[in-house]
C-alpha positions in Angstrom: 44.3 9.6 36.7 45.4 11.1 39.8 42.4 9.2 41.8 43.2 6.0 40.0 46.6 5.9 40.9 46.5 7.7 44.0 48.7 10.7 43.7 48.0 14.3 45.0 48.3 17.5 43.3 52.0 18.3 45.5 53.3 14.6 44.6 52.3 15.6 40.2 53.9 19.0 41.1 57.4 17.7 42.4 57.6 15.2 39.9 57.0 17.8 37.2 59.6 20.1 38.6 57.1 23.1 39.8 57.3 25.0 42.9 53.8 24.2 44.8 51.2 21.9 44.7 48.7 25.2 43.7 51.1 25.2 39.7 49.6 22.0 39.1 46.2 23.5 40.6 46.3 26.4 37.7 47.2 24.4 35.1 44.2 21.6 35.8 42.1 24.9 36.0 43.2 26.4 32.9 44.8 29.1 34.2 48.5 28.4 33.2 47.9 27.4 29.5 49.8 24.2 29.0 52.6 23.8 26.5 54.4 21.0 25.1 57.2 21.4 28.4 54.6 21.3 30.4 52.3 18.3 28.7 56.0 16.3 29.0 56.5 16.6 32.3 52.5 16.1 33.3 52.7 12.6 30.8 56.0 11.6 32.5 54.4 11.9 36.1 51.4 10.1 35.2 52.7 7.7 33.2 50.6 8.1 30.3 51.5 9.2 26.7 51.7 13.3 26.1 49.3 12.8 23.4 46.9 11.6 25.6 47.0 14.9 27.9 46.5 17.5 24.7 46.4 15.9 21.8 46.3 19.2 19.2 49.5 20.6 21.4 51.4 17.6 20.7 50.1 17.1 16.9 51.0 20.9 15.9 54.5 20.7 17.8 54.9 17.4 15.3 53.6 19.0 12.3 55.8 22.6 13.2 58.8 21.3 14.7 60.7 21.6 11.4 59.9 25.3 10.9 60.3 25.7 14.5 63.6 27.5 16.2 64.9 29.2 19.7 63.9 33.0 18.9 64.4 36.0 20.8 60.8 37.8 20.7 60.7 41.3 22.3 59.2 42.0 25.2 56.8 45.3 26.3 55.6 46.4 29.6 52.0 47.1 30.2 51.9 49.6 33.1 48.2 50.5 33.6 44.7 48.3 33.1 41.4 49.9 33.1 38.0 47.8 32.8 40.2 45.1 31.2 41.7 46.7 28.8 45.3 48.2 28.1 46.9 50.8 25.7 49.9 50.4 23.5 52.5 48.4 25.7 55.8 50.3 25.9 58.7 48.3 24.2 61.5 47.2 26.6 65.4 46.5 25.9 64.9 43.0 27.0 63.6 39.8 24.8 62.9 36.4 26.3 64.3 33.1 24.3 60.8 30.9 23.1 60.7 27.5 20.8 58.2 29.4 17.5 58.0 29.1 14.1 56.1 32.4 14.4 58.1 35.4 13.3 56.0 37.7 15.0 56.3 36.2 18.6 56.3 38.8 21.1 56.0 38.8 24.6 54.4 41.1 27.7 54.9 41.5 31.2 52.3 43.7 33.6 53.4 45.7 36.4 52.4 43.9 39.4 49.4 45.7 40.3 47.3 45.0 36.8 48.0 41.9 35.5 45.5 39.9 34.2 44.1 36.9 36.3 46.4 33.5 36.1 49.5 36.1 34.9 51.1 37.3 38.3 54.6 36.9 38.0 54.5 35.4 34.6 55.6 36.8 31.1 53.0 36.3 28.7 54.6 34.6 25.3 52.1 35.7 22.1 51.6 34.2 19.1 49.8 36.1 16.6 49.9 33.5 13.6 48.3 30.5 16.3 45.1 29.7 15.7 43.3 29.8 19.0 40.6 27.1 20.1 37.7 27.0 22.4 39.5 27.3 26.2 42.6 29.0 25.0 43.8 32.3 26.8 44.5 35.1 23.9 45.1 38.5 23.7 42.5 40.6 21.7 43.5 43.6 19.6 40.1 45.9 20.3 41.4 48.8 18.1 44.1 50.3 17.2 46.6 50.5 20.5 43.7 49.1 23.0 44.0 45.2 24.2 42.4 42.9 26.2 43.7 39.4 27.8 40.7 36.5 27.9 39.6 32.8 27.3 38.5 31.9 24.6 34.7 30.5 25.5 33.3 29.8 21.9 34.8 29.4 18.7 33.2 30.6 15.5 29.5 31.5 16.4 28.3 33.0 13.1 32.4 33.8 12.3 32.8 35.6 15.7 34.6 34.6 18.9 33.5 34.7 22.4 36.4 35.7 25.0 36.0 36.2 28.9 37.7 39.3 29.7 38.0 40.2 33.6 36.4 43.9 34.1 34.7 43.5 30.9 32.6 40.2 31.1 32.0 38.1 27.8 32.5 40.1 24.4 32.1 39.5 21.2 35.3 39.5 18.7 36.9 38.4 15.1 39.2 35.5 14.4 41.4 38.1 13.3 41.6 40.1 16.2 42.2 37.3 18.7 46.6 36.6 19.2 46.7 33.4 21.1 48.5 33.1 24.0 51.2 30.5 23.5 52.9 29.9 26.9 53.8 31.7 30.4 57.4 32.0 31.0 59.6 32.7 33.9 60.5 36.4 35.0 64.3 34.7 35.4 64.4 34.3 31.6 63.8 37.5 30.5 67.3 39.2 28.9 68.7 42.0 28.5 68.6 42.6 24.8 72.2 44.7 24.3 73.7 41.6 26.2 71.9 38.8 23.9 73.4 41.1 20.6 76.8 41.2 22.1 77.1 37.2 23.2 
């Protein structure tokens, strides 16, 4: 699309609203997961239908939207990364406002030296009741109180997942351990959660 109608990656970014022409780069790369904002704007710039761009984003948001409302998840800080992998994230006082029907929505930030690639200076919005496809980003519940962020590389190989996991290479996992990764949000929307009770 953007050969045929002779458009560069900085013209799709201003159009769509994102800061440099390297956004759109990481989302064409898979390395900002796309959500339906995101498939809007894209559609709208191209001039093609969002359905088009992702059609399973845009036929779950249909078939949720009723069950779907503004939520406050809570956020927790992951502080330290070794060989890919993280502890128990330490709960914060602030929540970030996300469009989910799930009720167990949470979200992470990393300190600025660990995060995960295609995370820096994003928070990380999880949803544990998604059902993650082949090229998703997820998070993956090792044990109890030791994660890992990947991709998602192959889906149900003898009932078992394949995730890429930077510092740990490809492993092995179950459905059931794998949260998918529903969106990055910005930093700026994070809130403090004593002001959200009082408003």
């Amino acid at each position: 699309m953007k050969i045929t109608k002779r458009i560069t990656q900085a013209d799709v970014s201003a159009a769509c609203g994102w800061t440099s022409a390297s956004t759109f780069n990481r989302v064409l790369s898979g390395k900002i997961p796309l959500t339906l904002g995101s498939v809007t704007k894209l559609a709208k710039a191209l001039g093609v239908s969002p359905g088009s761009i992702s059609p399973r984003l845009v036929q779950e948001t249909d078939a949720d939207e009723s069950s779907r409302s503004i939520r406050l998840v809570p956020v927790s800080a992951v502080k330290d990364i070794r060989r890919g992998s993280w502890g128990e994230p330490f709960l914060t006082t602030q929540c970030f406002p996300f469009f989910t029907a799930d009720p167990t929505a949470y979200a992470l930030t990393f300190d600025l030296e660990v995060p995960p690639e295609g995370t820096l200076g994003w928070v990380v919005i999880v949803e544990p009741a998604g059902s993650p496809v082949t090229g998703d980003c997820v998070v993956i519940r090792h044990s109890p109180g030791k994660y890992s962020y990947g991709r998602l590389t192959i889906s149900d190989v003898d009932g078992a997942f394949a995730v890429e996991v930077d510092g740990l290479g490809k492993i092995l996992t179950t459905p059931s351990r794998c949260m998918l990764v529903a969106a990055l949000g910005r930093h700026s929307e994070l809130r403090d959660f004593r002001a959200c009770a009082e408003k």
